[in-house]
C-alpha positions as CSV (number, residue, x, y, z in Angstrom):
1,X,-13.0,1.5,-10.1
2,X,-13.0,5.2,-8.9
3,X,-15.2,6.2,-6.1
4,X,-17.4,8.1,-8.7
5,X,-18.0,5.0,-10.8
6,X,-19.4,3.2,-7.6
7,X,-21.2,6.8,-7.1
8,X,-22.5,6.8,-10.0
9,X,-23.6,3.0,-9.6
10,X,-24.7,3.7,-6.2
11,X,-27.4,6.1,-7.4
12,X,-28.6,3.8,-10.8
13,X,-29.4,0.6,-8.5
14,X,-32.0,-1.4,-10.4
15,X,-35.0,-0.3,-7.5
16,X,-38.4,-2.2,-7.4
17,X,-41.2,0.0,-8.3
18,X,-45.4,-0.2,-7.4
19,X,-47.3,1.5,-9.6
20,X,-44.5,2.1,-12.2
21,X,-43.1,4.8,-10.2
22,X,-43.2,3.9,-6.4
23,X,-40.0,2.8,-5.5
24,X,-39.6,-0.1,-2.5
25,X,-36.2,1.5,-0.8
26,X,-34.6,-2.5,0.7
27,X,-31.5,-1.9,-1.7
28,X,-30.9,1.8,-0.4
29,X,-31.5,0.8,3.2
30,X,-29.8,-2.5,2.9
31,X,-26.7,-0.8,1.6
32,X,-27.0,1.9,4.1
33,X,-26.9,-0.9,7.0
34,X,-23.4,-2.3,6.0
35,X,-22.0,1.0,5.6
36,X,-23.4,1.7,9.1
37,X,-21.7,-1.8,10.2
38,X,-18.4,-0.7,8.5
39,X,-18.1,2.5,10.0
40,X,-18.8,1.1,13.3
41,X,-16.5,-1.5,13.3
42,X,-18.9,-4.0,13.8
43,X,-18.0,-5.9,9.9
44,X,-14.2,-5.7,9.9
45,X,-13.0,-7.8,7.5
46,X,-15.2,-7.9,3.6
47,X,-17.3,-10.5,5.0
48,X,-21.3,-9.9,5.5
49,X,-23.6,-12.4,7.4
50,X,-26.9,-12.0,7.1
51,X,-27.1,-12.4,11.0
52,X,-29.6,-10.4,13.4
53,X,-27.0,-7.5,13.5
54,X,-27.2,-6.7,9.3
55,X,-31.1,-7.2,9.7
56,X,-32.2,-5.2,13.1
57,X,-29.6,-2.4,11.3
58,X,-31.4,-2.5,8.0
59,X,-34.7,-2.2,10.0
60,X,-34.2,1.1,11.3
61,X,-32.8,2.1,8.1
62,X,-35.7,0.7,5.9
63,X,-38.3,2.4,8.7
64,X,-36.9,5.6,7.3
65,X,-37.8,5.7,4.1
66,X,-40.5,2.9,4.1
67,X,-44.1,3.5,3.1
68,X,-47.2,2.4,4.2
69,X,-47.5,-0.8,1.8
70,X,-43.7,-1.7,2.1
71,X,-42.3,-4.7,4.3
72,X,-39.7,-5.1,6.1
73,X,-38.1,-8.2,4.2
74,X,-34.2,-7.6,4.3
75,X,-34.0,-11.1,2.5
76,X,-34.9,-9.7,-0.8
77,X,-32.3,-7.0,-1.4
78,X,-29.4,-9.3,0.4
79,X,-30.0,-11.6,-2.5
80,X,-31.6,-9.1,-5.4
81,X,-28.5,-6.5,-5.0
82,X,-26.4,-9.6,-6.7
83,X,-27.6,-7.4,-9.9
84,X,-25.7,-4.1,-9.0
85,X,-22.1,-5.9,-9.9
86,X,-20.7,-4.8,-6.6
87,X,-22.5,-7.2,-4.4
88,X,-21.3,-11.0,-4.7
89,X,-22.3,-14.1,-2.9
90,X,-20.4,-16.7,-1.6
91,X,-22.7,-19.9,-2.2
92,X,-22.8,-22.7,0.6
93,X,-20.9,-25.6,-0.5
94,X,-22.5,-27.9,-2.3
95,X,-25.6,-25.8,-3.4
96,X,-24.5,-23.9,-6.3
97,X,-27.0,-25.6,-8.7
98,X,-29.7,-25.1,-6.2
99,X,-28.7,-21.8,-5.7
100,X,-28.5,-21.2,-9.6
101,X,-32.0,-22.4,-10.2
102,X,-33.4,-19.5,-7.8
103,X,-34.7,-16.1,-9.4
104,X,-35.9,-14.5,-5.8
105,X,-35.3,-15.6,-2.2
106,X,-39.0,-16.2,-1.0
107,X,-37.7,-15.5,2.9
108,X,-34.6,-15.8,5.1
109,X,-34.2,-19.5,4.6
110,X,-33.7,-19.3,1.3
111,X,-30.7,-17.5,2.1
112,X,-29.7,-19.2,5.2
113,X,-29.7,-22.2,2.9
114,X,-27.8,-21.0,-0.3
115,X,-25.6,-18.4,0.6
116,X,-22.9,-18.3,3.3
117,X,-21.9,-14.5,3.4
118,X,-21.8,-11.4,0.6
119,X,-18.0,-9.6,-0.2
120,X,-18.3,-6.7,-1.6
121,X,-15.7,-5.2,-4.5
122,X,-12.2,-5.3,-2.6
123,X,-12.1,-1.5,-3.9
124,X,-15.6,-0.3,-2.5
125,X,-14.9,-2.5,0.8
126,X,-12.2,-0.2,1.5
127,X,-14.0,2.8,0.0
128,X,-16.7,2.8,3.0
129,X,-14.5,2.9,5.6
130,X,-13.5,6.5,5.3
131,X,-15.8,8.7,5.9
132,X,-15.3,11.4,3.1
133,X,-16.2,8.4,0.4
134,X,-18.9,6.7,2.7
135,X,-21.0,10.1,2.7
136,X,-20.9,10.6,-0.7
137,X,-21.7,7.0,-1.8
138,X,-24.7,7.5,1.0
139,X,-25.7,11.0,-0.9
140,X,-25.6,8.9,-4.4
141,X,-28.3,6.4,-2.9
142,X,-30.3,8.9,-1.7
143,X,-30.9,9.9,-5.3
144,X,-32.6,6.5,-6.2
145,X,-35.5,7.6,-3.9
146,X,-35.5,11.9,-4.9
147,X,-34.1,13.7,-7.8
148,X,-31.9,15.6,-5.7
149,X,-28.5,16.9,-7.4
150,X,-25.4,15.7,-6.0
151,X,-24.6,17.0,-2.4
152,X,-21.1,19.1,-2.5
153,X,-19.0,16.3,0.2
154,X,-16.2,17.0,-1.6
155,X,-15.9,20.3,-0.9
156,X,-12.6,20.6,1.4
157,X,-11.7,24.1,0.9
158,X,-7.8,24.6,-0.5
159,X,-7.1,20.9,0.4
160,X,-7.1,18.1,-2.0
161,X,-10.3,16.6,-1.9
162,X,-11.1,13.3,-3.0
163,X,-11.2,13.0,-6.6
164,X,-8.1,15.0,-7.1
165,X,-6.0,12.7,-4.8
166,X,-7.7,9.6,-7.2
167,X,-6.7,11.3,-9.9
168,X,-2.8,11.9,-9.0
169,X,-2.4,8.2,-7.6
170,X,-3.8,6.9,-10.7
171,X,-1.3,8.7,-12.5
172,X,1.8,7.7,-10.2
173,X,1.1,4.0,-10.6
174,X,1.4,4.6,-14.6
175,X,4.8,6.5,-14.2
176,X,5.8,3.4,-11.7
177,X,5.0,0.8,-14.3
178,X,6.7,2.5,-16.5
179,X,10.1,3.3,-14.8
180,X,10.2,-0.7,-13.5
181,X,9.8,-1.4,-17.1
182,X,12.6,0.4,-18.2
183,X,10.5,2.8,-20.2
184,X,11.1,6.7,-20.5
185,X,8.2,9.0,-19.3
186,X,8.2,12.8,-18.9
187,X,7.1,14.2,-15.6
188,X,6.0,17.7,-17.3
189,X,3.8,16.0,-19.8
190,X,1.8,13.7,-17.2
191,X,1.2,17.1,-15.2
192,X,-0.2,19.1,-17.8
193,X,-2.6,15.9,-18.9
194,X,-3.4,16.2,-14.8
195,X,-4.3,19.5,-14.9
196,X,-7.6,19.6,-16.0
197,X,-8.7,17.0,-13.5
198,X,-7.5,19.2,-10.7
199,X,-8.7,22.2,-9.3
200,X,-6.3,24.8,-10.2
201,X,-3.0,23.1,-8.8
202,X,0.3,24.3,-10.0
203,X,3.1,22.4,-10.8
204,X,4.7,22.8,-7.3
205,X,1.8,21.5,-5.9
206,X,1.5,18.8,-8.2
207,X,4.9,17.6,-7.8
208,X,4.5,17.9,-3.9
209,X,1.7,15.5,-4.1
210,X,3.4,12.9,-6.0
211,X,6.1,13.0,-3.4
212,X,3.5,12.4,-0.6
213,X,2.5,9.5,-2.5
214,X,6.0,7.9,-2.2
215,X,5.8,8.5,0.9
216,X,2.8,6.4,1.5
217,X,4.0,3.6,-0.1
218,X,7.0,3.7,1.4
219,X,5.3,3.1,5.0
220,X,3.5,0.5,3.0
221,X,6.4,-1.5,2.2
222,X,6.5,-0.7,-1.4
223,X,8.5,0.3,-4.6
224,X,8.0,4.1,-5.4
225,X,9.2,6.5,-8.4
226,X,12.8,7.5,-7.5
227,X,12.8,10.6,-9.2
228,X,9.8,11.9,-6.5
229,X,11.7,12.1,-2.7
230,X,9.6,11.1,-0.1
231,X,7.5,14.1,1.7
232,X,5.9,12.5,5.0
233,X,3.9,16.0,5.5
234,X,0.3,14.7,3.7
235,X,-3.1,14.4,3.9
236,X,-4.4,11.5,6.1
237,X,-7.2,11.1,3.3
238,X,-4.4,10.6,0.5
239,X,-3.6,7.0,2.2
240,X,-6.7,6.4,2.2
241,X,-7.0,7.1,-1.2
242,X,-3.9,5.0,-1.6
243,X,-5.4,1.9,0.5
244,X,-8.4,1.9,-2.0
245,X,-6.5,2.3,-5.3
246,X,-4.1,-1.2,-3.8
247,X,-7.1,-3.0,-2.6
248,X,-9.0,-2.9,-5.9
249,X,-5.6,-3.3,-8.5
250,X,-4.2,-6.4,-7.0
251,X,-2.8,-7.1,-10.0
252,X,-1.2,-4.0,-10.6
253,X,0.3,-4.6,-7.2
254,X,1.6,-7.9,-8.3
255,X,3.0,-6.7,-11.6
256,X,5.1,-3.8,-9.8
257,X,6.5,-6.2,-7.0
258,X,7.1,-8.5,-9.9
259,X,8.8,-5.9,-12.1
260,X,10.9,-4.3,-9.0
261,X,12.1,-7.9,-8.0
262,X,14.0,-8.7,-11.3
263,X,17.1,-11.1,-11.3
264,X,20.7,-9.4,-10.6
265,X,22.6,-9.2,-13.7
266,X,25.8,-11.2,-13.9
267,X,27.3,-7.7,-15.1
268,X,26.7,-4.3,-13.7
269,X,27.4,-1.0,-15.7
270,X,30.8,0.3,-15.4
271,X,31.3,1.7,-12.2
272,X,33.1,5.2,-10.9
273,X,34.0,4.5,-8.2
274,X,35.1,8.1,-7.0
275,X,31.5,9.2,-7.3
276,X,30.1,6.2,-5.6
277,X,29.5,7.7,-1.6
278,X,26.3,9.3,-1.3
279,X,26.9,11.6,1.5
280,X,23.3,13.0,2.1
281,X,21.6,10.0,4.3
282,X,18.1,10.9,4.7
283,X,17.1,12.1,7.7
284,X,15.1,10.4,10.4
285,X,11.8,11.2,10.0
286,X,8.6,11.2,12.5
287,X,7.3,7.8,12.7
288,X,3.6,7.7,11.1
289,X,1.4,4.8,12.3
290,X,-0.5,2.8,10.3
291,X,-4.2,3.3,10.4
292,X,-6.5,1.3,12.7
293,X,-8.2,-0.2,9.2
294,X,-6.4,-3.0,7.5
295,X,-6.3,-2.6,4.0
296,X,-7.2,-5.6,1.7
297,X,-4.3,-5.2,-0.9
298,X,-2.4,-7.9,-0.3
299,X,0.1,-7.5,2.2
300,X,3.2,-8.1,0.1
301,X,6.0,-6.4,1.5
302,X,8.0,-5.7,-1.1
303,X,11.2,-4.7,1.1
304,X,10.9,-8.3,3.1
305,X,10.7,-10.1,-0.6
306,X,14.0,-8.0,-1.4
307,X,15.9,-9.0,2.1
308,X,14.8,-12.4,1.0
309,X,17.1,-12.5,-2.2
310,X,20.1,-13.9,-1.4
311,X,21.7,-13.1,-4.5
312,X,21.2,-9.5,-4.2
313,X,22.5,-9.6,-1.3
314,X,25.6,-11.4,-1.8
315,X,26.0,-8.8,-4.8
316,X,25.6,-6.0,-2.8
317,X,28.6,-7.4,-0.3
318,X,30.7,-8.2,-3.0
319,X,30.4,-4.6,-4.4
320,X,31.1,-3.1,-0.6
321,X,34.2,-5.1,-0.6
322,X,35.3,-3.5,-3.9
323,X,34.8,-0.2,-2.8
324,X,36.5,-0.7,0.0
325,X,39.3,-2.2,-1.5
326,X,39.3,1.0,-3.8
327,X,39.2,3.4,-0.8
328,X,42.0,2.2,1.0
329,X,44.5,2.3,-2.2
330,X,44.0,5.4,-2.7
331,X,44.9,5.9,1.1
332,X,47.9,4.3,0.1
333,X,46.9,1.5,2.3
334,X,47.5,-1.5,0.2
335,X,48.5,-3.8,3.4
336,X,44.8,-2.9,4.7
337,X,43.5,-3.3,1.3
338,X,44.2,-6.3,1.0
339,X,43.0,-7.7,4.3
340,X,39.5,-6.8,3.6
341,X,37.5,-9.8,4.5
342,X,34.0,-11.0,3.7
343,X,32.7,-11.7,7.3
344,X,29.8,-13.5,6.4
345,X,30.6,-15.5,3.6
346,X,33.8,-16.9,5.6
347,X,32.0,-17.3,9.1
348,X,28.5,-17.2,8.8
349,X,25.7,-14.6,8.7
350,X,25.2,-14.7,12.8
351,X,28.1,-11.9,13.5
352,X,26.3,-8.4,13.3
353,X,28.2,-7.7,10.2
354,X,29.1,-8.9,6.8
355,X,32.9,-7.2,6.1
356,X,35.6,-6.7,8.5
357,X,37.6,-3.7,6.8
358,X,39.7,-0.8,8.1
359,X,40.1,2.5,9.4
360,X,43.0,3.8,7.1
361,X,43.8,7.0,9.6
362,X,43.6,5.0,13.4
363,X,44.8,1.5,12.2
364,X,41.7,0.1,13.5
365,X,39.3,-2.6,12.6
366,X,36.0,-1.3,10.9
367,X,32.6,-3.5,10.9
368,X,30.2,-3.1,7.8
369,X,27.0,-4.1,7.6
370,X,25.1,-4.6,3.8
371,X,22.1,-3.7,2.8
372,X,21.4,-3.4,-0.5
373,X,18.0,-2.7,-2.5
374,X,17.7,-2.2,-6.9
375,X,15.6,0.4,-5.7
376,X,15.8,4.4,-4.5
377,X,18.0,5.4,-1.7
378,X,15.0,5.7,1.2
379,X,13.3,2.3,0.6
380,X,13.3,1.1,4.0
381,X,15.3,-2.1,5.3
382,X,14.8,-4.9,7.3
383,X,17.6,-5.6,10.5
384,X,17.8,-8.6,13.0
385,X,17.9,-7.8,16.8
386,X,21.6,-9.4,16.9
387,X,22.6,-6.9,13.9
388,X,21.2,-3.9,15.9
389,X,22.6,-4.9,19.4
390,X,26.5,-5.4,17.5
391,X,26.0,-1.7,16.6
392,X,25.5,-0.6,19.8
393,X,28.2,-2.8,21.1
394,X,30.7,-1.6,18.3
395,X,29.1,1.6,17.7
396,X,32.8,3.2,17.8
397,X,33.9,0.9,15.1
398,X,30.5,0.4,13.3
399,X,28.8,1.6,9.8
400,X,25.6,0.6,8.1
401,X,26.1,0.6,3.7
402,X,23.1,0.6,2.3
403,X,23.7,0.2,-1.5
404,X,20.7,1.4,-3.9
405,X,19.8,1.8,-6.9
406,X,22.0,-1.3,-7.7
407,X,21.0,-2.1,-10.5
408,X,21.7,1.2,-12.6
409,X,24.6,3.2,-11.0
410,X,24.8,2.0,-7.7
411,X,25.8,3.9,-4.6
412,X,26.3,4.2,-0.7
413,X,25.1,5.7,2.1
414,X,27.0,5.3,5.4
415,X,25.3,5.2,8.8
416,X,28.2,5.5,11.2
417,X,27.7,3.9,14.8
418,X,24.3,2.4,16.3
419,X,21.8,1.7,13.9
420,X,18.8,3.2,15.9
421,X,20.2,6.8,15.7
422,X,19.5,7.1,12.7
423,X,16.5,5.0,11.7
424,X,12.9,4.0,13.6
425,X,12.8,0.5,14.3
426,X,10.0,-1.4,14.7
427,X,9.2,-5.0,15.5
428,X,8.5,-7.5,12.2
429,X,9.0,-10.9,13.5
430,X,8.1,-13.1,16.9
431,X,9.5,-15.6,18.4
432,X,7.5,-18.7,18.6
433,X,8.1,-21.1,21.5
434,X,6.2,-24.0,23.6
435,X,8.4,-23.0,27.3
């Protein structure tokens, strides 16, 4: 859901009444406790224990707003809130009929004794741990207890504020559904039906944004729109925005890793091979850290599921091989030509390389390391420590071909000499050992 459908549910929770119009505020102040907890760090993972922590926070929360007849009984909303559809409990093995029989929790054995923790929507989890979200979900429960409008959080000035960034990553993930499902979209049309949702954002703007957002998922490890070049220059908050939209569309996230990870055709499309050298390599951009906060989407890397497939691989080496074969006829280098050899597949894939070929003008012996992706051209790549350290060692002699977009009309990038000059490399994998 969006953040202004939990809004919107934050500020409509079914609230206890005296009188018929006194209302008992344990759902607002319960609510406000784990988003206090959240933001502090002190629940880090979408896991809530109704321990002495949640209930000394909700204390000072419910003193607030308490009035002279109410109690201080953080059992009830911990097992009433059930109602909001947000709040879900994980019953204690064992006692699910038990725990289905029970309309109320008459104190904090009752819960001790049925429930073992409360997640929260994977979505609204993420949601309260940025802080532009958390205050307006905390203005939205305010309302249950006043009829006071809606305060203006989202008021960022020229920037993008919240909703607008929902609204454009919404309509990314369509357009990336569609293009891994081979269907036809039209980037003009999606941002005129954006538009309206915006705040006055011309087309520059919007197609800026959209760039950001590949971006993003690029540091994520994930597929993005080819047709929208990465722009590294964004707003933190539009990760963010990104983190929630993942963690509460886990099947939209397997469908697209599904969909980018199809099966290498036995044929490719006819290939012209003059046009095949891309010779713009993107650049070597800052390196952006990860935020402090994991996100719940599942961590499925979809660049270390693509270096798994062996296939594509062994494609992608077999198509360098033909290229090179290609480039050194027209050299009039036949005799090298034909001495092209598959490295890996004749000796093993513990060399640094994967094809020995040649330098057509010096005579000399050039090393080629494949990597290959169906996707664009600044998906990122994964490279072993021995791979890295032979391009150092051979940097004289040494070139990186990524192939992408191998699926369509493949091509090739070149990075000549030692891998690290032209990409950030950082550390996937340990070694595990008992000396």
């Amino acid at each position: 859901m969006s953040l202004l459908d939990y809004e919107r549910q934050f500020s409509k929770l079914k609230m206890n009444t005296r009188g018929g119009s006194e209302k008992i505020p344990h759902k607002v102040a319960m609510l406000l406790a784990v988003s206090e907890l959240i933001e502090n760090d002190v629940i880090q993972e979408n896991r809530i224990l109704f321990d002495q922590g949640l209930k000394q926070c909700f204390s000072r929360h419910f003193e607030e707003f308490a009035g002279p007849r109410d109690r201080d009984n953080p059992h009830l909303p911990f097992f009433h809130l059930r109602s909001s559809g947000f709040w879900h409990h994980r019953v204690r093995p064992g006692m699910a009929d038990a725990y289905a029989s029970l309309s109320t929790a008459s104190g904090s054995a009752a819960i001790n004794d049925h429930i073992e923790f409360v997640f929260l929507d994977d979505e609204l989890f993420e949601l309260l741990g940025y802080s532009v979200a958390r205050e307006l979900l905390h203005a939205a429960l305010l309302r249950n207890l006043d009829s006071s409008d809606r305060s203006d959080l989202l008021d960022v000035g020229n920037g993008w504020d919240w909703l607008e960034c929902e609204a454009i990553v919404q309509d990314y993930f369509i357009m990336l559904k569609q293009e891994l499902a081979g269907e036809q979209f039209n980037k003009s049309e999606h941002r005129r039906n954006l538009k309206p949702k915006l705040n006055n954002r011309n087309d520059g703007a919007i197609e800026f944004k959209h760039q950001n957002i590949s971006a993003v998922l690029l540091e994520l490890g994930q597929p993005y729109i080819q047709g929208y070049k990465p722009a590294f220059n964004y707003q933190s908050q539009l990760k963010q925005v990104v983190l929630a939209h993942l963690a509460g569309n886990q099947s939209e996230l397997d469908y697209i890793l599904d969909s980018a990870l199809v099966d290498v055709p036995s044929q490719l499309p006819e290939i012209e091979w003059e046009s095949v050298i891309d010779l713009e390599i993107p650049e070597k951009i800052m390196n952006v850290q990860e935020p402090q906060r994991k996100y719940l989407a599942r961590k499925t890397n979809y660049n270390e599921r693509e270096s798994r497939n062996r296939k594509l691989g062994e494609r992608g080496e077999a198509f360098v091989i033909e290229y090179e074969r290609y480039r050194l006829n027209r050299c009039n280098r036949s005799d090298l030509a034909s001495e092209v050899e598959w490295s890996s597949s004749e000796y093993g894939d513990g060399l640094g390389y994967d094809v020995r070929s040649f330098d057509a003008e010096r005579d000399k012996e050039l090393f080629i390391e494949v990597k290959t992706t169906n996707r664009g051209k600044y998906q990122p790549f994964f490279i072993s420590d021995n791979e890295v350290e032979f391009s150092r060692e051979k940097s004289k002699q040494y070139s990186l071909y990524r192939v992408f977009d191998f699926m369509n009309q493949a091509r090739i990038y070149q990075l000549r000499g030692a891998v690290d000059q032209h990409v950030h490399l950082q550390p996937k994998n340990f070694r595990a050992s008992f000396s």
